[in-house]
C-alpha positions in Angstrom: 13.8 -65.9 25.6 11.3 -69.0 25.7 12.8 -72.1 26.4 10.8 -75.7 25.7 12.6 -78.0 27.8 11.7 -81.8 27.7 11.6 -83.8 30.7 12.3 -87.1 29.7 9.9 -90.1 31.0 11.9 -90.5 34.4 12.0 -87.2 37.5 15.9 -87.6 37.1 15.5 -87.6 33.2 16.1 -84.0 32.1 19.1 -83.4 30.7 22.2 -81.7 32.0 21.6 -79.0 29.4 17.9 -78.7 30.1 18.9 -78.7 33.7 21.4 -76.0 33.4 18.8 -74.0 31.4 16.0 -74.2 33.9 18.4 -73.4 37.0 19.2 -70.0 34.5 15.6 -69.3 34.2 13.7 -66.2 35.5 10.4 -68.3 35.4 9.7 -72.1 35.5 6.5 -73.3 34.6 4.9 -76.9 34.3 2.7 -78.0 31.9 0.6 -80.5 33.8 -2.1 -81.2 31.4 -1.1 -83.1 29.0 -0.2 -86.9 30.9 -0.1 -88.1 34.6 3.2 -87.6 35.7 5.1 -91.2 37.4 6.1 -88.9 40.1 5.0 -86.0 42.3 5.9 -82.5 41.5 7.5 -82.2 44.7 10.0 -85.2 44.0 10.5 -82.7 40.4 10.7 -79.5 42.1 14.1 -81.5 43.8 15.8 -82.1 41.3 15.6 -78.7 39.1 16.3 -76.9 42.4 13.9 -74.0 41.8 10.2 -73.4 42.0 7.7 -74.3 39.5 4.9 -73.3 38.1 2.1 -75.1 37.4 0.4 -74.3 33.9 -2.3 -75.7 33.2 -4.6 -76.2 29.2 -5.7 -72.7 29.7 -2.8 -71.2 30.8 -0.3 -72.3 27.9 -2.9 -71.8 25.4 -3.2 -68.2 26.4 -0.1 -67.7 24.7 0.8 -65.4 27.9 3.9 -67.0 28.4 5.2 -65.9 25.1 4.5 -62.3 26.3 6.4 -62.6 29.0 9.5 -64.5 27.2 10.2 -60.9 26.0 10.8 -59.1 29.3 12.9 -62.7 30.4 14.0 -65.9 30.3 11.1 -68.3 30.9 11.0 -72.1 30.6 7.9 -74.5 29.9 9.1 -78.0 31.4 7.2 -80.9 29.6 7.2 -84.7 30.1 8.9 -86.7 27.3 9.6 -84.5 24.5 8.5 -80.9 24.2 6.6 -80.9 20.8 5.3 -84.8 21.1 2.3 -82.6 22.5 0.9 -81.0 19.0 -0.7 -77.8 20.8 2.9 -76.3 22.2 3.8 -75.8 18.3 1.5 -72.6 19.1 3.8 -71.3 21.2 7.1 -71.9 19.2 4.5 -69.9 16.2 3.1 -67.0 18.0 7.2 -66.6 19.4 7.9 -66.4 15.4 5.3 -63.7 14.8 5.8 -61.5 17.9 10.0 -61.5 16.9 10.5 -64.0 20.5 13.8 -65.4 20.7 13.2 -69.2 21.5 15.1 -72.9 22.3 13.9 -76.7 22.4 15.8 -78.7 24.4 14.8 -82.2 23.3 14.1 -85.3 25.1 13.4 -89.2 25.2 9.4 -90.1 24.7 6.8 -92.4 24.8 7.7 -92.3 21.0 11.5 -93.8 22.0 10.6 -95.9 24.8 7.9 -98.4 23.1 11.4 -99.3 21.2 11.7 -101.7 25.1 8.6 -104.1 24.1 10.6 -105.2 21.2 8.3 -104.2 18.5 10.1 -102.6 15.9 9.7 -98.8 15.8 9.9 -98.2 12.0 6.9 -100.9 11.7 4.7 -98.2 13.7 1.8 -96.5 11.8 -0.3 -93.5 12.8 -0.7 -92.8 16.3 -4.1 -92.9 18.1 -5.8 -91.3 20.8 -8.2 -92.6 23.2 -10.2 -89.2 24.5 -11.6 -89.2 28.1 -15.1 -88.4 26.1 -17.1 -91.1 24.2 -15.7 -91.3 21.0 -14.0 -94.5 18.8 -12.1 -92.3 16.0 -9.2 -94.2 17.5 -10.4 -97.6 16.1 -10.2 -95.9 12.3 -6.8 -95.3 12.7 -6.0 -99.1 14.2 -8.0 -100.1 10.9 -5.8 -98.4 8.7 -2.3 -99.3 10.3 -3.9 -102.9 10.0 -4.4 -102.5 6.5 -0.9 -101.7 6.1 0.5 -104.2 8.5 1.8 -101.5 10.7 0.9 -101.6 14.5 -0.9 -99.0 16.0 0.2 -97.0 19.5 -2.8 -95.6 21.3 -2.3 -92.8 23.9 -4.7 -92.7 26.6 -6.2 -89.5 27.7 -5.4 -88.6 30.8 -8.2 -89.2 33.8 -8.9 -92.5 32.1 -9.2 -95.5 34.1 -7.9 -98.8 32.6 -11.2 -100.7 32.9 -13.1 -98.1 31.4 -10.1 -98.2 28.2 -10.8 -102.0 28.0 -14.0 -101.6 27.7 -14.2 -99.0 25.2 -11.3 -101.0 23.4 -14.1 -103.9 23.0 -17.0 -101.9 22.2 -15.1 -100.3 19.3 -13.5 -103.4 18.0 -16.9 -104.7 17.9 -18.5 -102.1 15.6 -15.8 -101.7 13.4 -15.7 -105.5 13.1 -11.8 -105.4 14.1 -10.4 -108.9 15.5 -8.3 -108.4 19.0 -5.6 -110.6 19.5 -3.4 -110.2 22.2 -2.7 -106.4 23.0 0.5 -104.6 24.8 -0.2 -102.3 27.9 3.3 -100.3 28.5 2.9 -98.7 32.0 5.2 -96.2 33.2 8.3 -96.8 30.9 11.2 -95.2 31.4 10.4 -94.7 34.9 10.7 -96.2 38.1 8.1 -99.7 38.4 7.5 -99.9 34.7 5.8 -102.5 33.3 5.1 -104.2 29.8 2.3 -106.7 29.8 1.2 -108.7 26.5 -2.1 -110.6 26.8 -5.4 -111.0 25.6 -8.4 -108.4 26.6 -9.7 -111.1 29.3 -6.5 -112.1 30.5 -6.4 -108.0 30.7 -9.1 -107.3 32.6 -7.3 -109.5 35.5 -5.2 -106.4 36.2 -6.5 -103.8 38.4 -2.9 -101.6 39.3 -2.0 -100.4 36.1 -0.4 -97.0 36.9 -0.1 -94.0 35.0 0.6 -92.8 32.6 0.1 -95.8 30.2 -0.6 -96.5 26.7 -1.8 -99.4 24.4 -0.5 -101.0 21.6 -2.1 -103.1 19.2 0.1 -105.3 17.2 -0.1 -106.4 13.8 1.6 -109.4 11.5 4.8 -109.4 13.8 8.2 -110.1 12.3 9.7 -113.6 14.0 12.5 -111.6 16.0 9.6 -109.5 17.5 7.7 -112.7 18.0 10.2 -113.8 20.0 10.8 -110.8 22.5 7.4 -110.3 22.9 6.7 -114.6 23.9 9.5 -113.6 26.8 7.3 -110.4 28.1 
């Protein structure tokens, strides 16, 4: 049997369900490719109690793991929310078509936790992507969620550094002729050392230990109550 199990945002965060699962498990693996993780594997390895198994893009895409979900129990660990990740639907699919008994075992996201900057969660629009390679698709999607009034949460690629994600921020908002008022960097939320910080791009650029993972937020027409909560960040 396959088993998704969700991590949660924090290295104590897995569930006592999840837990209990993964301790049962004939395999382990990690999927490591997908976010920087706010701790070390190690500090992980600890609290499940077993060995893990990196898994890297290539790995998990192989579908392999499926294969071997039929000879055993075998658990893919992800951070947050097993099936935040779009490309680990494939497995769940190919587990359909090759008759592969499998479980999700849900968890609290980046989705849940951007709920702490006081921004209201139902007043989100599309979500965005910053790639590690040149591109400024992401800036489309802000456009749009403008357009409605709804903000805009943009996860950053992993390997990006937060200078070069201001920058490109700029560069994009300049093209598409999108005005920047102040902007939300969420670092590390749920876990330990979080931070929320809600300034301007300049003001921004002051900040040189932003740690990972982290993701942006671009507001737009905020409700008073969320006014409020975010003058106090």
């Amino acid at each position: 049997m396959l088993y998704l199990i969700g991590l949660g945002l924090d290295v104590k965060g897995i569930s006592k369900y999840g837990l209990e699962t993964a301790k049962r498990c004939k395999r382990v693996y990690l999927e490591n490719y997908t976010v920087e993780f706010p701790y070390s594997e190690g500090e992980l390895k600890n609290t499940i109690g077993k060995k893990i198994i990196p898994a890297d893009r290539e790995k998990v895409e192989s579908l392999d793991i499926v294969d071997e979900a039929r000879k055993m129990d075998v658990a893919l660990l992800v951070y947050g929310s097993p099936l935040t990740a779009t490309t680990h639907i494939s497995l769940l699919q190919e587990a359909k078509k090759c008759g592969v008994k499998y479980k999700v075992i849900y968890n609290a996201s980046i989705l849940d936790a951007v709920a702490e900057t006081g921004l209201q969660v139902y007043k989100f629009g599309k979500i965005a992507s910053m790639p590690e390679f040149e591109a400024d698709s992401f800036m489309e999607v802000i456009k749009k969620n403008q357009s409605i009034n709804a903000h805009s949460l943009v996860l950053i690629d992993i390997g990006l550094k937060f200078e070069k994600v201001l920058e490109r921020l700029e560069k994009a908002s300049e093209k598409h002729k999108i005005k920047l008022n102040k902007i939300l960097v969420c670092s590390r939320l749920g876990a330990k050392n979080s931070k929320i910080i809600y300034k301007n791009i300049e003001k921004l650029k002051e900040y040189e230990n932003i740690r990972n993972p982290y993701c942006i937020i671009i507001p737009s027409k905020l409700h008073f109550l969320e006014k409020e909560i975010l003058e106090n960040v």
